[in-house]
N, C-alpha and C positions, 0 to 999 in steps of 0.2 A: 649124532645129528638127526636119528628117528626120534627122540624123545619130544613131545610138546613144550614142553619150559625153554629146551634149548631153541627148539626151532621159533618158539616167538622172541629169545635173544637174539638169532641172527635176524630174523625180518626187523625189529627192534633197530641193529645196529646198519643195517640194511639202510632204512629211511632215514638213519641222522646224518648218515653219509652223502647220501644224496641231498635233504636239505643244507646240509655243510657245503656243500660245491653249488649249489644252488645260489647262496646265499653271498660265497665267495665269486662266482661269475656275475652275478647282477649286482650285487653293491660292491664288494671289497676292490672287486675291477673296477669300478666304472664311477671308484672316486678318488678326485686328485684336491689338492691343495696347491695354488700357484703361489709366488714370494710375492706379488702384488696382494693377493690374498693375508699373505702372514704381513706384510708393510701395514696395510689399512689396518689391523688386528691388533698392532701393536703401537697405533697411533692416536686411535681412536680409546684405546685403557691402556696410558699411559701408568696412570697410578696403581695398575696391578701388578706391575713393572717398577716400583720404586721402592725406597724406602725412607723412611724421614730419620733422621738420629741429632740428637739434643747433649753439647758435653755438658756434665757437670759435675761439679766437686761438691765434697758436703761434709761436714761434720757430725760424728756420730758420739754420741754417748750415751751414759744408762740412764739418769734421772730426767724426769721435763724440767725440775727446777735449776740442772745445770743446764740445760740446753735455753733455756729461755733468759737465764745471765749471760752467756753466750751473745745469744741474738741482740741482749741490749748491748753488749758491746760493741759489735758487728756493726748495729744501727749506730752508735758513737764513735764511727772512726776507724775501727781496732782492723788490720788488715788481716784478710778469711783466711789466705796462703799461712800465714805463720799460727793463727789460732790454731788452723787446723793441726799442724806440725805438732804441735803442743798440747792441745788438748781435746783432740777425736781416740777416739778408742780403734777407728779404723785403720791398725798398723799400716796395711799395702796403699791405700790412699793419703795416708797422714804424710810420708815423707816428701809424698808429690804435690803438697798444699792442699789435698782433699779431693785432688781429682782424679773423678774415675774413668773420663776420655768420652769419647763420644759412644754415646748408651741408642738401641732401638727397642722400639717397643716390643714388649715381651720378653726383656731382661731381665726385668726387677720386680719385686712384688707389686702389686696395682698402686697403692697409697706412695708408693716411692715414682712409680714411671707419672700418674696423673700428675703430680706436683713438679716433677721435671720437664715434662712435654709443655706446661703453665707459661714456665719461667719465659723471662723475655733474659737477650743476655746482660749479662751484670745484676738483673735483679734477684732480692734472697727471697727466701718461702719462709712460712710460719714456722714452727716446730711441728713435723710430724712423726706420729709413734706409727714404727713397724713391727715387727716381731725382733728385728737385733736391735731395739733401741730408738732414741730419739735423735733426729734428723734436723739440721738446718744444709737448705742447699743453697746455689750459688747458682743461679743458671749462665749459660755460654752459647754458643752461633748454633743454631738449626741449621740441619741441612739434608734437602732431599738429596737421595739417589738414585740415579732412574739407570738399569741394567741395560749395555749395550744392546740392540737387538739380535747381535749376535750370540751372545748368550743365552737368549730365549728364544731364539729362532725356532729350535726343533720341539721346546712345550710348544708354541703356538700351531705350528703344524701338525702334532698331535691333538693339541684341542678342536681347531678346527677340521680334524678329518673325522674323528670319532663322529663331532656334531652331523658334517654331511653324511657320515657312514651311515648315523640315527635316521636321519630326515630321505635318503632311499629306500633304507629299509620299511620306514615306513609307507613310502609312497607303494614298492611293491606286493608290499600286504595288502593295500587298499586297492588295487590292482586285482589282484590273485583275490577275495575277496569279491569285489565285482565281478571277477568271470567263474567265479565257481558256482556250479547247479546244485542248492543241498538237497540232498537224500532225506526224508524222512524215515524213519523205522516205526510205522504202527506200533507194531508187537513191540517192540521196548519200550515205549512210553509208558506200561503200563506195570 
């Protein structure tokens, strides 16, 4: 504890501990978050609290020129549920008429989710190429979700403490800042 390395370690761990209790008595005490707090929070961004999902069924196979005799069939009557059955290459959807259930975004590759999230329900989509192949869908009901707010209760009381935790700390810097006298040192400036 005589060596100098050490002893500017402990002065070192000396002032983090003090600015740590510092910091803990004037902001981490002296912030709270009330549930009137987290109500308005969670009323006011509802939509960051939801989520939208779109079902739909689709037909898949490998060429555009079957999938676009498809579509003219489709557009002529031909009902999607048994096409699909028959001739999608998508085993797990095929037996279910094509449908994959209700999908949220950031499921499916982008060119698959854009042209899903489109659909009004009942209406079909062009033929779109993804990586497994060419696509006709079938769009079905949209529907938001919005998470009880008991489910999100404690993020939001998290996001808004940390926020006030931010917005004291900084007041007290600007504070401590204001009443500090700075020292000049001549001799090191130069």
């Amino acid at each position: 504890d005589k060596e100098a390395a050490v002893k500017a370690n402990l002065e070192q761990a000396r002032r983090r501990v003090l600015i740590e209790e510092l910091i803990r008595r004037k902001v981490l005490s002296q912030t709270r978050v009330t549930d009137e707090e987290i109500q308005k929070m969670y009323e006011d961004n509802k939509p960051l609290f939801s989520t939208e999902t779109v079902t739909i069924s689709h037909i898949m196979v490998k060429t555009e020129a079957e999938a676009e005799a498809i579509l003219k069939e489709l557009q002529a009557g031909k009902d999607f549920a048994e096409l699909a059955k028959t001739r999608s290459q998508d085993t797990g959807s095929a037996e279910k008429g094509g449908n994959l259930g209700a999908l949220r975004r950031g499921q499916t590759v982008p060119e698959f989710e854009e042209a899903a999230f489109r659909l009004k329900d009942g209406e079909l989509s062009p033929v779109i190429k993804t990586e497994y192949g060419y696509h006709i869908l079938k769009g079905g009901p949209h529907n938001t979700v919005v998470q009880p707010l008991d489910e999100v209760k404690e993020r939001i009381r998290q996001m808004l403490l940390q926020e006030k935790q931010r917005e004291t700390f900084m007041a007290l810097l600007a504070d401590l800042e204001k009443r500090a006298a700075p020292e000049v040192f001549e001799d090191r400036l130069r």
